[in-house]
Backbone as JSON, one array per atom type, in Angstrom:
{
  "sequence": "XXXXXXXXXXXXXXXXXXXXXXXXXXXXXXXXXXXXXXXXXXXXXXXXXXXXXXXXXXXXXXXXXXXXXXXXXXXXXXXXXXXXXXXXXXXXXXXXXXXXXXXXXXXXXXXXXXXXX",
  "N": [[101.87, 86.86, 107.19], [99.49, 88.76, 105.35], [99.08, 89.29, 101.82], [96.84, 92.02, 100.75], [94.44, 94.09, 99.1], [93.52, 97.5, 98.7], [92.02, 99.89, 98.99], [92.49, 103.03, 97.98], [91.66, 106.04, 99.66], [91.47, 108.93, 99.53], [91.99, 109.2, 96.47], [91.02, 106.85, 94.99], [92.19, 105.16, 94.59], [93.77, 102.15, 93.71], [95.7, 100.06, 95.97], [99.08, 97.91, 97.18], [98.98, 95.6, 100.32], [100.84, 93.85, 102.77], [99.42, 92.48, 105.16], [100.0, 92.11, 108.82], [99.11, 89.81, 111.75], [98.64, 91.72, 113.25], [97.01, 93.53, 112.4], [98.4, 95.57, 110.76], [99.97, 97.16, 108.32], [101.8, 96.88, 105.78], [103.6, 98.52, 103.2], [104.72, 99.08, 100.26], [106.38, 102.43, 98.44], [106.05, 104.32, 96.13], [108.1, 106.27, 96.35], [109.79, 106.17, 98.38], [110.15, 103.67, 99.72], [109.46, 100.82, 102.08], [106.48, 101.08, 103.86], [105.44, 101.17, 106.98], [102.13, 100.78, 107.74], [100.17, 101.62, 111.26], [98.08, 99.93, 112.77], [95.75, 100.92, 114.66], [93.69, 99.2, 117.0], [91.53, 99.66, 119.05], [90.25, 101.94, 118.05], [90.31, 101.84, 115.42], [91.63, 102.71, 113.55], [93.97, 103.56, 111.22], [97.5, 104.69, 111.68], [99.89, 106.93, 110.09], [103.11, 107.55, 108.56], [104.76, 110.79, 108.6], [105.64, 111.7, 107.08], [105.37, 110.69, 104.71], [102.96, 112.38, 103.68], [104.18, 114.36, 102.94], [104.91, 117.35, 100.6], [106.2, 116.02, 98.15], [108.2, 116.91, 94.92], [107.22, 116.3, 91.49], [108.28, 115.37, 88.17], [106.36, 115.44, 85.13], [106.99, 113.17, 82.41], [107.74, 114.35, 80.27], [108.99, 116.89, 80.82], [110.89, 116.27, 82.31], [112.44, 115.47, 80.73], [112.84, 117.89, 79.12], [114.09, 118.86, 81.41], [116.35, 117.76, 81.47], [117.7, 117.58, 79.02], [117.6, 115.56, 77.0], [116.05, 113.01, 75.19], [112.45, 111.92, 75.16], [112.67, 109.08, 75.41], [114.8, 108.48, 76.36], [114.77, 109.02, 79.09], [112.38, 107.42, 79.73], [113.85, 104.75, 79.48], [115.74, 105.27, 81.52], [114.31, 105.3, 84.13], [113.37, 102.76, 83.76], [115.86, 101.17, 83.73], [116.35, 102.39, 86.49], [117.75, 104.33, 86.98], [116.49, 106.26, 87.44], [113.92, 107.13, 89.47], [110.6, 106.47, 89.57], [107.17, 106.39, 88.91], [104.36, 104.69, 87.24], [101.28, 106.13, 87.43], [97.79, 105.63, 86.39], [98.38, 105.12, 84.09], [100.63, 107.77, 83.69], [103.67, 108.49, 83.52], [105.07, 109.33, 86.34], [108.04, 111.64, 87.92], [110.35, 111.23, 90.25], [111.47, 114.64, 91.42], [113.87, 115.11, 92.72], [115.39, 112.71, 92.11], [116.17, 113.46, 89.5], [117.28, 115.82, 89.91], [119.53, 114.56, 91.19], [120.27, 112.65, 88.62], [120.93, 114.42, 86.64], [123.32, 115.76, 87.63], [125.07, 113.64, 87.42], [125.23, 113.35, 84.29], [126.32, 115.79, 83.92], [128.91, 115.32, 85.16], [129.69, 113.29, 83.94], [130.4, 114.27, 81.17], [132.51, 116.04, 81.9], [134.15, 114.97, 82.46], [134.33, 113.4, 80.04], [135.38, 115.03, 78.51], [137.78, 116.16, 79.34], [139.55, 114.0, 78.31]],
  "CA": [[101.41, 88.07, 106.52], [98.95, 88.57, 103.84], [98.86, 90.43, 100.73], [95.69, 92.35, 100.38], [94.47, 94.87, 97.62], [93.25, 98.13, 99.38], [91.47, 101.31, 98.21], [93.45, 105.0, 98.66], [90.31, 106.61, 100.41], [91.58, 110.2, 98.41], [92.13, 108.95, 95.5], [89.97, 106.12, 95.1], [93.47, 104.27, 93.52], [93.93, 100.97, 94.23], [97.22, 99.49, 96.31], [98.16, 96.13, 97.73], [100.13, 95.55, 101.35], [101.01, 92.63, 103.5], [98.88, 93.01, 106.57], [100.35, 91.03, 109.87], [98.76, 89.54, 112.76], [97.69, 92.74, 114.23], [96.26, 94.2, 111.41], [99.39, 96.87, 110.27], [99.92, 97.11, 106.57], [103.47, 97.07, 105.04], [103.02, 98.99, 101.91], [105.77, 99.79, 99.45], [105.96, 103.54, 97.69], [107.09, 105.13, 94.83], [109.4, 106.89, 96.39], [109.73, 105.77, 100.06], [110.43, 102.05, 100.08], [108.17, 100.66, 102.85], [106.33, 102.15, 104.83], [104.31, 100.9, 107.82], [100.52, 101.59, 108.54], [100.11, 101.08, 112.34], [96.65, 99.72, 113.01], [95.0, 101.3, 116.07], [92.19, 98.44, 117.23], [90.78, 100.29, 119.97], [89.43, 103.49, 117.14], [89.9, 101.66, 114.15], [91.85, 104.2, 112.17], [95.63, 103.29, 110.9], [98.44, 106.4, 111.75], [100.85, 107.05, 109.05], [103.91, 108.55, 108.82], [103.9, 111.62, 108.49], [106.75, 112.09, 105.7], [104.52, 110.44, 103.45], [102.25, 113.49, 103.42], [104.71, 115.84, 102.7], [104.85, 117.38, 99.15], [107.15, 115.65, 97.18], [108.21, 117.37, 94.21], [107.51, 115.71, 90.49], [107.84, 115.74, 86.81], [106.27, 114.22, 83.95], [107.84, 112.51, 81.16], [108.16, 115.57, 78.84], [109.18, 118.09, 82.27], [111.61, 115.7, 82.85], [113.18, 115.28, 78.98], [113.6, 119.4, 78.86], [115.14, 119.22, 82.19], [117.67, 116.84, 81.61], [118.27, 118.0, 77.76], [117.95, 114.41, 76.69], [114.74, 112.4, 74.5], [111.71, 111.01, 75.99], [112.81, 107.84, 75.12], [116.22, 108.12, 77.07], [114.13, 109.46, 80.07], [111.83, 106.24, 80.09], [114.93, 104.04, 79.73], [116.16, 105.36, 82.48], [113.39, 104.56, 84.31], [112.98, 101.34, 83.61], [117.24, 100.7, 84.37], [116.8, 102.59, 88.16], [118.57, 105.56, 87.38], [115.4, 107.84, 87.6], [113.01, 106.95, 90.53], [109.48, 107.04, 88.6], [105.71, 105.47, 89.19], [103.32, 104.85, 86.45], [99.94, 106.47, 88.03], [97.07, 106.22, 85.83], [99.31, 105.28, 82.96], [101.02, 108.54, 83.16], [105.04, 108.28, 84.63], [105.75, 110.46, 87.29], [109.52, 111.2, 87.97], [110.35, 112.09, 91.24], [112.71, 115.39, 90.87], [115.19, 114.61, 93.34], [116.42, 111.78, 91.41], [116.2, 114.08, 88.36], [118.67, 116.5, 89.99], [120.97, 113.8, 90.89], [120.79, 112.08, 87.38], [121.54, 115.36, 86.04], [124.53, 116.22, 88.42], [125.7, 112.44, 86.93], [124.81, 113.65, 83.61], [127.09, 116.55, 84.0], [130.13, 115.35, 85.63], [130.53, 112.38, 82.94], [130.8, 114.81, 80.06], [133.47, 116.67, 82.24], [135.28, 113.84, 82.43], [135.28, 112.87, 78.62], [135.9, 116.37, 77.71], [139.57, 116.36, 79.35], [140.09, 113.13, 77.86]],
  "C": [[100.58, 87.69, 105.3], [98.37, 89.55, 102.81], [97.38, 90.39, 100.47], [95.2, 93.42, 99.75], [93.5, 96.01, 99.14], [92.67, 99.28, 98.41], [91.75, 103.09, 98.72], [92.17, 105.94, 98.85], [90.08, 108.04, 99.41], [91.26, 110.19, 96.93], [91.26, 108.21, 94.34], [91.11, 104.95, 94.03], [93.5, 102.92, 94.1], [95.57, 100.26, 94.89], [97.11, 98.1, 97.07], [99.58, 96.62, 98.79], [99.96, 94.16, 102.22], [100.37, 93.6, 104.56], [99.48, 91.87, 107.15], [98.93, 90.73, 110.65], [97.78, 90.88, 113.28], [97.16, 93.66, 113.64], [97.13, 95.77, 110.66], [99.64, 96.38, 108.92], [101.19, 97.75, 105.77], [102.98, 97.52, 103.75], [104.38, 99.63, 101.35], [104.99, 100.79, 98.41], [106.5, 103.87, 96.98], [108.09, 105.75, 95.19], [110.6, 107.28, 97.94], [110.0, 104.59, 100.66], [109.51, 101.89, 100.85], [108.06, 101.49, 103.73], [105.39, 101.39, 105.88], [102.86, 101.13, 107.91], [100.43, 100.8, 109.51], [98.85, 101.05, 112.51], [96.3, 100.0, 114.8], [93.63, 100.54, 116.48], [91.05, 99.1, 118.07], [90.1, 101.56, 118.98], [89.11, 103.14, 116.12], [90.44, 102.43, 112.75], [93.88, 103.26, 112.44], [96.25, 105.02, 110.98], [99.38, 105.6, 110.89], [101.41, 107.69, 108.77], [103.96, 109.51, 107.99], [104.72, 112.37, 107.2], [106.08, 111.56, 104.47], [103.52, 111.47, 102.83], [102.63, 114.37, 103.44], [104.87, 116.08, 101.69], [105.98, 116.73, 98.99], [107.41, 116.08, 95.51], [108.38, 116.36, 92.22], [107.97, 116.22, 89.3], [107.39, 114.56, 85.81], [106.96, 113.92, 82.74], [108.58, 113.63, 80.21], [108.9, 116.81, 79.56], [110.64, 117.48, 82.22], [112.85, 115.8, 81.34], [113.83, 116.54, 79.02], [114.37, 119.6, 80.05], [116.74, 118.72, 82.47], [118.91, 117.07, 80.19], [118.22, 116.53, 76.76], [115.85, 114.03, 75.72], [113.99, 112.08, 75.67], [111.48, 109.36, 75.92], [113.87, 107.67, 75.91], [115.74, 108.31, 78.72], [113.2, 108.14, 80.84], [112.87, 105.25, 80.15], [115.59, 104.11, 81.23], [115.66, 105.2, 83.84], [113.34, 103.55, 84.57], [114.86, 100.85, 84.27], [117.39, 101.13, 86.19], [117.08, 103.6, 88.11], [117.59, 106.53, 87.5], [114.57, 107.06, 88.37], [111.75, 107.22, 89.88], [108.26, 105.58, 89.03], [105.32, 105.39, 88.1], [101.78, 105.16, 87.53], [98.45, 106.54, 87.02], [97.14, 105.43, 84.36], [100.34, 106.27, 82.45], [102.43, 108.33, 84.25], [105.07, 109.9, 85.38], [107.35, 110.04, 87.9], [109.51, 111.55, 89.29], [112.05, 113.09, 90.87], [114.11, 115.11, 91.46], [115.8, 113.84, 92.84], [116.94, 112.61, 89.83], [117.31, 114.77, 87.73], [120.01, 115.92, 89.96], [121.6, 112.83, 89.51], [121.62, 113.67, 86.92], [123.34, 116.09, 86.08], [125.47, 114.96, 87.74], [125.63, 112.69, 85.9], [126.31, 114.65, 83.16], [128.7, 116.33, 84.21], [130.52, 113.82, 84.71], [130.85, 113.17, 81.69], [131.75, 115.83, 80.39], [134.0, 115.92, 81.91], [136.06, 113.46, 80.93], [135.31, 114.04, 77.79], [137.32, 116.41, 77.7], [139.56, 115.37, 78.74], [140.86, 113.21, 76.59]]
}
């Protein structure tokens, strides 16, 4: 396999993926782990699944702070430790919400906990 830098046709963003042998392109995503691109030789066009082009719902840094009740400093921390699923695009973090909800739900049920305490 070999890592090669690619250009997001939409976007005009830049990404990098191991291509194999037969020209398919392993590409890790923000919020998808890998993902395949199957190279079609006979047309010339890569198919790609198709969950990748389904909305996925975000927030940015400051979306994310009022939804959680917390700083935008505890928000990037979290981030950076795993517990929030997040890209830099641009320079600007995108969260993905789903992890947002479940920090939050974790968020919630530890200050149950050290309430009875």
């Amino acid at each position: 396999m070999n890592l090669r830098t690619y250009s997001e046709p939409i976007t005009g963003l830049d990404f990098q993926g191991l291509t194999d042998d037969w020209g398919n392109i392993n590409v890790e995503t923000a919020f998808y782990g890998v993902a395949k691109l199957v190279y079609n030789e006979q047309d010339g066009t890569y198919t790609i699944p198709a969950h990748l082009l389904q909305h996925r719902p975000t927030l940015t840094l400051n979306e994310c702070a009022d939804f959680l009740g917390v700083s935008k400093v505890r928000v990037s921390r979290m981030c950076s430790n795993g517990k929030l699923k997040a890209v830099k695009i641009r320079g600007s973090l995108v969260i993905d919400l789903a992890s947002a909800e479940s920090a939050k739900k974790g968020m919630v049920k530890d200050a149950t906990c050290s309430d009875s305490n």
